[in-house]
C-alpha positions as CSV (number, residue, x, y, z in Angstrom):
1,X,5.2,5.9,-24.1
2,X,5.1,9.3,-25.1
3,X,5.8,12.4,-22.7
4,X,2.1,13.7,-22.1
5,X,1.3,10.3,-21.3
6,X,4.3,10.2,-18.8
7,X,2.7,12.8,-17.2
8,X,-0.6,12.4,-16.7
9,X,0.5,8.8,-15.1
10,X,2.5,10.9,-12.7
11,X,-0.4,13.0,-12.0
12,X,-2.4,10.2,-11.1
13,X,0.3,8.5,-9.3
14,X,0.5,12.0,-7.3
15,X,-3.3,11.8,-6.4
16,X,-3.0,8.6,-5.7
17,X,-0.7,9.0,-2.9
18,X,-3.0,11.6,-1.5
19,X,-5.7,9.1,-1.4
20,X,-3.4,6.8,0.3
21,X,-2.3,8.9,2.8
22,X,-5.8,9.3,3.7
23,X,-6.5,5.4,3.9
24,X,-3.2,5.4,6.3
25,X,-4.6,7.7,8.7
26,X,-7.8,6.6,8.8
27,X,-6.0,3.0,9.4
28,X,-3.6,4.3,12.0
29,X,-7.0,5.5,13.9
30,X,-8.6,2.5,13.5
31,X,-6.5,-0.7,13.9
32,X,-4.1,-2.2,16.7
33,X,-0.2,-2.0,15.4
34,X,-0.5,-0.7,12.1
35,X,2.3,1.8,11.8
36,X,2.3,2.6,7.9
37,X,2.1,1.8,4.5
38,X,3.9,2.5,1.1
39,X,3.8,1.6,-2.6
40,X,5.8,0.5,-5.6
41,X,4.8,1.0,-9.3
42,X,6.7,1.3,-12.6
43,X,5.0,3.8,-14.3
44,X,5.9,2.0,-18.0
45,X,4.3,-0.7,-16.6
46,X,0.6,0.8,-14.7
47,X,-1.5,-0.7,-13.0
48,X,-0.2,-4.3,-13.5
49,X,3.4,-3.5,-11.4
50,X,1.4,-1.3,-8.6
51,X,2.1,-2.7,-5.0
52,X,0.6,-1.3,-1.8
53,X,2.4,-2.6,1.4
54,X,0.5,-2.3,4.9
55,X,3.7,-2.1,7.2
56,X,2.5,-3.3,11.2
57,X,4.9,-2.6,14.1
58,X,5.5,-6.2,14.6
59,X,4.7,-9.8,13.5
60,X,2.2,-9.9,16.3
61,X,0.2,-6.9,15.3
62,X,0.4,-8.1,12.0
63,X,-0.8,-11.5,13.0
64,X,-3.6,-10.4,15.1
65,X,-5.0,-8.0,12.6
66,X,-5.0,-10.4,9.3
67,X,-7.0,-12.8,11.4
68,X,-9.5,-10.3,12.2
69,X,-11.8,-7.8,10.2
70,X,-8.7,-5.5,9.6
71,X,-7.5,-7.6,6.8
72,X,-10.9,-6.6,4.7
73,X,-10.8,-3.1,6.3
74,X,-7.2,-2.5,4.7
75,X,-8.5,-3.9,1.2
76,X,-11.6,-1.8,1.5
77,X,-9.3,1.2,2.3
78,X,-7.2,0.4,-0.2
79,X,-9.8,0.2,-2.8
80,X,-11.4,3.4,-2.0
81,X,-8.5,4.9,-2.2
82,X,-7.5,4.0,-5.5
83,X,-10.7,4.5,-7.0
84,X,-11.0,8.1,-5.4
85,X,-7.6,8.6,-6.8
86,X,-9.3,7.4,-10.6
87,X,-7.8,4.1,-10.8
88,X,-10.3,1.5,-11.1
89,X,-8.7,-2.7,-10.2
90,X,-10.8,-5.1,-11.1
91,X,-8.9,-7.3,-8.4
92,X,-7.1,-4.5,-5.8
93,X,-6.4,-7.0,-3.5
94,X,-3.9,-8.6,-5.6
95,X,-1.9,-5.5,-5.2
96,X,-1.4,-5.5,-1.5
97,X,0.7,-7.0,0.4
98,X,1.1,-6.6,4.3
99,X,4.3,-6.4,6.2
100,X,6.2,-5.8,9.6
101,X,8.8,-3.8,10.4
102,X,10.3,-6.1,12.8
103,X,10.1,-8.3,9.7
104,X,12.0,-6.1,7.8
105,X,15.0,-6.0,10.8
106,X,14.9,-9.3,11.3
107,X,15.4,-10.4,7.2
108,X,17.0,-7.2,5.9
109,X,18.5,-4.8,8.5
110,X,15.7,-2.3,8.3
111,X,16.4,-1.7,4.9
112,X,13.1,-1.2,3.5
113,X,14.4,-0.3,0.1
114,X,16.0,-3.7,-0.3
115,X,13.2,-5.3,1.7
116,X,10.4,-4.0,-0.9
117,X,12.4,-4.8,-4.5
């Protein structure tokens, strides 16, 4: 990939956490346990390897919410976010993945960085 393409992913992939943070605000505001989220992407390999994780406090929270209408309010979040940010999924919701943090203690030690490779 050459350089000015490097950079113009980074660029996105800077606006795209803005738009992000946004959608985790407005989700901390809006549904029972959610805590915070996070993503992964290899930039050599964009969009196909982008991963968005919606981290609850617990299994519980996490539980309660994915059988409610958070579950499509956290894709719909996600998907405005992205496409604020320029970055158009046909399929968003394959990029998203939720999580706990008690699930992360229990299976990795709170290591998230393990936990999310």
């Amino acid at each position: 990939m050459m350089a000015g393409n490097k950079r113009a992913l980074a660029r996105l992939e800077r606006e795209m956490v803005a738009c992000l943070t946004d959608a985790c605000a407005t989700a901390q505001a809006e549904i029972v346990g959610f805590a915070w989220l996070t993503h992964q992407v290899d930039l050599d390999d964009f969009p196909a390897s982008l991963r968005i994780t919606w981290v609850f406090s617990d299994d519980t929270a996490k539980a309660q919410a994915l059988a409610g209408e958070a579950r499509e309010r956290m894709l719909a979040l996600t998907g405005q976010a992205l496409r604020d940010a320029g970055i158009n999924l046909a399929h968003a919701a394959w990029h998203v993945r939720f999580d706990s943090e008690e699930a992360c203690w229990r299976d990795h030690g709170g290591d998230w960085n393990r936990r999310l490779r």
